[in-house]
N, C-alpha and C positions, 0 to 999 in steps of 0.2 A: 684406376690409373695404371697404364703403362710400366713397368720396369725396365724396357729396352735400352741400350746404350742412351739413347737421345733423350729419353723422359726426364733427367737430372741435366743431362749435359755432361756429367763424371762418371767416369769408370775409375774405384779406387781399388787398386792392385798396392798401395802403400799398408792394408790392414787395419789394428782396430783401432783407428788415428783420428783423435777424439775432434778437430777442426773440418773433419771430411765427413762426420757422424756417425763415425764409430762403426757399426755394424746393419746388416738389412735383415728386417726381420723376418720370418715367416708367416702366411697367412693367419696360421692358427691364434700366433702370439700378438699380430695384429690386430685383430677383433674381438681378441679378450680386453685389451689393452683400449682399443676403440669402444667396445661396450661398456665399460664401467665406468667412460663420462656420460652416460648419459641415465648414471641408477644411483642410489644413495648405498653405501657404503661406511658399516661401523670400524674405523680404522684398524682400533684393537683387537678384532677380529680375524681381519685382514691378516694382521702380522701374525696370531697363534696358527691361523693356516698355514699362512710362507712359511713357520718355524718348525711346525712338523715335517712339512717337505724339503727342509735343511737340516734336518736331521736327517731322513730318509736317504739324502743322497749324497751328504758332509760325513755320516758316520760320527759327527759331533754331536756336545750333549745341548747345547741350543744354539740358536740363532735369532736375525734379527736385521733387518731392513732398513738404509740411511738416505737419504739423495743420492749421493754417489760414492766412488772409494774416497778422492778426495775429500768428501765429510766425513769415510768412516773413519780416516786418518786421525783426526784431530778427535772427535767423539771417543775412538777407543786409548786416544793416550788421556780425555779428560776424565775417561773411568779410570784408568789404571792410579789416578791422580787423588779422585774424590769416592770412588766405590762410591756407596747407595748415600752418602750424606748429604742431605735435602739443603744443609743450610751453605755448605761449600758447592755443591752442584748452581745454586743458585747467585754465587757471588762470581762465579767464572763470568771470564777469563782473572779476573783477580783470585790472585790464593796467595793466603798469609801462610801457608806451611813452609816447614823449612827442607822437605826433601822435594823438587818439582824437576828434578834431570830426567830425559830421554836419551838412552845411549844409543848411537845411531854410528853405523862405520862412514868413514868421509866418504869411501867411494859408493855411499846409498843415498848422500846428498843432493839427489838428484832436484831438475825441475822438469817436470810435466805440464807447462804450462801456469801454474803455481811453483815457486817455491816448495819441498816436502820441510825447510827446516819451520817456514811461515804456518804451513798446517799443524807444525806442533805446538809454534808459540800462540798459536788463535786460543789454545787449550787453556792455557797461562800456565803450560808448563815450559822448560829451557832447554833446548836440544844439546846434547852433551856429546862432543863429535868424538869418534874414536880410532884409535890408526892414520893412517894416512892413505890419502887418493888411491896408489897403487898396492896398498899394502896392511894386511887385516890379518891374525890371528887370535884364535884361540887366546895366546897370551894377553893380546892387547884388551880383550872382553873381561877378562877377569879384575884386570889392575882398574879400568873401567868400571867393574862391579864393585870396587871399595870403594865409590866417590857417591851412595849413598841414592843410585839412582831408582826410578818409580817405576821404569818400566826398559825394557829395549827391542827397540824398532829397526825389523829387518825387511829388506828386498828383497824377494824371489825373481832371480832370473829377468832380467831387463836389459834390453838393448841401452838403455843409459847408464847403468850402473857401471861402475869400474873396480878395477884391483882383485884379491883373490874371494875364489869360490867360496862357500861357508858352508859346512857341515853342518844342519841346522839341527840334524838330532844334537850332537854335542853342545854348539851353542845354549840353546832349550835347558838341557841337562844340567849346565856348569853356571846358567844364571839361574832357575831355580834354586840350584843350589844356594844362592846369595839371597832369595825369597826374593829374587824382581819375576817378575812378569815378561811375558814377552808377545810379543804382536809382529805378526808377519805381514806386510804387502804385498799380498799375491795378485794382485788385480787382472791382469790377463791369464792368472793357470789355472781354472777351473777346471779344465783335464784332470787337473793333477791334487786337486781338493783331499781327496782322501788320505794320500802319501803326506799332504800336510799336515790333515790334521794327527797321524800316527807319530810327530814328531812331539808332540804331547805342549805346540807353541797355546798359548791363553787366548789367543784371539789372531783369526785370519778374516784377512779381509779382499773379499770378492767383487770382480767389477760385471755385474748379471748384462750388462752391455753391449760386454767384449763376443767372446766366442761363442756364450750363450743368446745374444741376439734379442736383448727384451727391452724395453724401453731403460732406459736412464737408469738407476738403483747402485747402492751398494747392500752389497752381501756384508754379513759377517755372522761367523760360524765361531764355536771356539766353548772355553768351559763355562758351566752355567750361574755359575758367581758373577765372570766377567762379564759376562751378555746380562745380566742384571744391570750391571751397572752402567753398560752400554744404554741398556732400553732409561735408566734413570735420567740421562741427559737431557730426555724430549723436556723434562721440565727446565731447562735453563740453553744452554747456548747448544742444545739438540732443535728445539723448535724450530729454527730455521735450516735446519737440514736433514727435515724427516723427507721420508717417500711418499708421495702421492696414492689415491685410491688406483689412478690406474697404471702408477708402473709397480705396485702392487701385485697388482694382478694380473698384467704383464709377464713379472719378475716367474710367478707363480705357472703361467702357460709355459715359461720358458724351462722351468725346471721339469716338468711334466714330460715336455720333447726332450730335453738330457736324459730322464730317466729309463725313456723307451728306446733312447736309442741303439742301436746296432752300432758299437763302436769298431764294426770291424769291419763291415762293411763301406762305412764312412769313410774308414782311413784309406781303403782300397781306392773309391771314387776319387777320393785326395791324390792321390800317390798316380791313378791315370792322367787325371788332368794335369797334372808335374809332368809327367813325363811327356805326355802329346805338345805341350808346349816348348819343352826342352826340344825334342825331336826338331819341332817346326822353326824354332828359333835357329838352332844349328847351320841351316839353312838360308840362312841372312848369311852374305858376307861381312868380314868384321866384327862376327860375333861367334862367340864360342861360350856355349850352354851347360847347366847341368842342374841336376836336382841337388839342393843342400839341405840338409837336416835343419831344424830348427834348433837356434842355439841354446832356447831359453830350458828344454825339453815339454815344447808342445807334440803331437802326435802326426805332423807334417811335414811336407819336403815344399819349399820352396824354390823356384826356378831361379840361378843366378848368372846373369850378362855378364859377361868381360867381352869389354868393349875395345877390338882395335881401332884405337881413330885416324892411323895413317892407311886403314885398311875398308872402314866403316865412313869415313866421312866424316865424322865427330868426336866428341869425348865423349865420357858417360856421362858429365856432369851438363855435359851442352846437348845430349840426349835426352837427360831427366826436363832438363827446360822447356826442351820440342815437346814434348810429350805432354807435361802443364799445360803447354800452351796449344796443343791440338784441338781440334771436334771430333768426339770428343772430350775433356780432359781428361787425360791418364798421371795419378799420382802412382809413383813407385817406391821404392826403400832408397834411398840416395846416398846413407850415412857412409858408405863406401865408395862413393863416386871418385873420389879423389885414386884409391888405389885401380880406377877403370872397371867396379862394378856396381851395380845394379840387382836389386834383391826385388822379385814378383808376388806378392800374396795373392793366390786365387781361390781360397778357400769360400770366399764369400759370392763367385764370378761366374756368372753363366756361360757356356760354351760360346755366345755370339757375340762376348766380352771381351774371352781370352780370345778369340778369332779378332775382333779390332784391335785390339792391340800387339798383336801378330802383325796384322795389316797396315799399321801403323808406322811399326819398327821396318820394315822392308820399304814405306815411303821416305821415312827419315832417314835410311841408308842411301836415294836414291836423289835426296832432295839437294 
């Protein structure tokens, strides 16, 4: 099959945006992923392999394989909940204990599609919100830590998230202290795996999807108590959100390519293709270009439009539209539309990609 613009009909320049299918994968990881439907496959097997190769490139002391982040979500707070106990793993989502809080900052409230406070309470634990929208400290985590909670669930760096930054070594640090547990959502930073796991958080969880490019999977990495009782869940409300034989093995080619690869080289080809499109964008009247860091700190520059519409023809919001609605279809980053930009992901985009949608933007200026 074809990958040229036309073979989908989509060209997604919006990133790893799980309605548009997330990521495209490489041949390698295709055929690994394609040949293990058609072989048998001892599951638990499967997964001791993936776990050495999450070790190998987590630097954690194990790991451990879900459907996807949003099930590892709910799975890692149903451990944090029940550890290894056969006879409460199996009465979830009911639990008769008396401590079941997630402490969770308002502005991590996020929804992806799901609800994240729904992923907690699938666990039959009770999300226990902390701060407010704009506004998170240290302080407020501690006062938070004396209401007895099971575990606390943080977001790394997301475009949905709101209010201040989090120190996540100190977080880590100040609820240990309290003996809670802590689970990170890291689902797009796999970059950045290691700096997390050095935060010494109990369980991170990985979206092998995203930038890693493998079929469907969550990752979770983290200490080997908690990953016990993560893998514990498959007997009760894990069953239906284990990982298949081949995004498995999938998961497993894709780690394989992370581990070989030239991160430095990569970031280079990243960083040309940004700029040759800045360049060519510039070039459009009505539009003024530039490469922007990634906010979340992934290891790319993304090109960003500010669109003048008394100049360009349109807005950017009536530009993200054109562009939906092209041959063809180009999604973009839009969440900025209103302030007249436009954010490009091309990491995943082949040069006759970024050239359509190049090609595109100079019709829609002219249309």
């Amino acid at each position: 099959m074809s990958h040229s613009p036309a073979s989908s009909g989509l060209i997604n320049a919006r990133g790893t945006f799980t309605p548009l299918g997330v990521s495209r994968s490489s041949a390698a990881i295709a055929h690994a992923t394609a040949n293990a439907l058609s072989e048998f496959h001892k599951i638990s097997d499967l997964q001791i392999t993936l776990e050495s190769a999450l070790q190998k490139w987590s630097g954690a002391e194990a790991g451990f394989a879900t459907h996807c982040t949003a099930a590892s979500i709910t799975l890692a707070v149903a451990a944090c909940l029940t550890s290894t106990d056969q006879e409460a793993i199996a009465s979830l989502p009911h639990y008769d204990g008396a401590h079941r809080k997630v402490l969770i900052p308002a502005g991590h409230c996020v929804n992806y599609g799901q609800s994240i406070l729904q992923a907690i309470r699938l666990s039959g634990a009770k999300p226990y919100i902390v701060g407010s929208e704009h506004s998170y400290s240290l302080q407020d985590l501690e006062e938070a830590l004396k209401a007895d909670g099971i575990a606390a669930l943080l977001l790394v760096s997301s475009r949905l998230t709101k209010g201040d930054a989090i120190d996540f070594n100190a977080a880590v640090a100040l609820a240990h202290s309290y003996s809670v547990p802590v689970i990170l959502d890291a689902a797009a930073q796999d970059f950045r795996v290691r700096e997390l796991v050095e935060t010494d958080a109990d369980l991170i969880l990985i979206s092998a999807q995203k930038y890693m490019a493998a079929p469907t999977t969550g990752l979770i990495v983290g200490k080997a108590s908690h990953i016990a009782a993560v893998k514990a869940q498959e007997a009760g409300i894990g069953r239906a959100m284990k990982a298949s034989k081949e995004a498995l093995m999938g998961a497993l080619a894709a780690l394989e390519e992370r581990l070989s690869l030239d991160l430095s080289a990569w970031k280079a080809e990243q960083s040309e293709k940004a700029h040759h499109f800045v360049t060519s964008a510039n070039e459009i009247k009505g539009i003024t270009a530039w490469a922007e860091p990634d906010s979340t700190g992934l290891p790319f520059d993304r090109p960003c439009l500010k669109v003048d519409s008394d100049l360009y023809g349109c807005s950017a919001t009536e530009l993200a539209d054109r562009l939906r609605n092209s041959s063809p279809y180009i999604w973009v980053i839009d969440h900025l539309a209103e302030q007249s930009l436009l954010l490009f992901e091309l990491v995943p985009l082949k040069q006759e990609e970024c050239k359509a949608i190049l090609d595109r933007l100079a019709v829609s200026q002219r249309d």
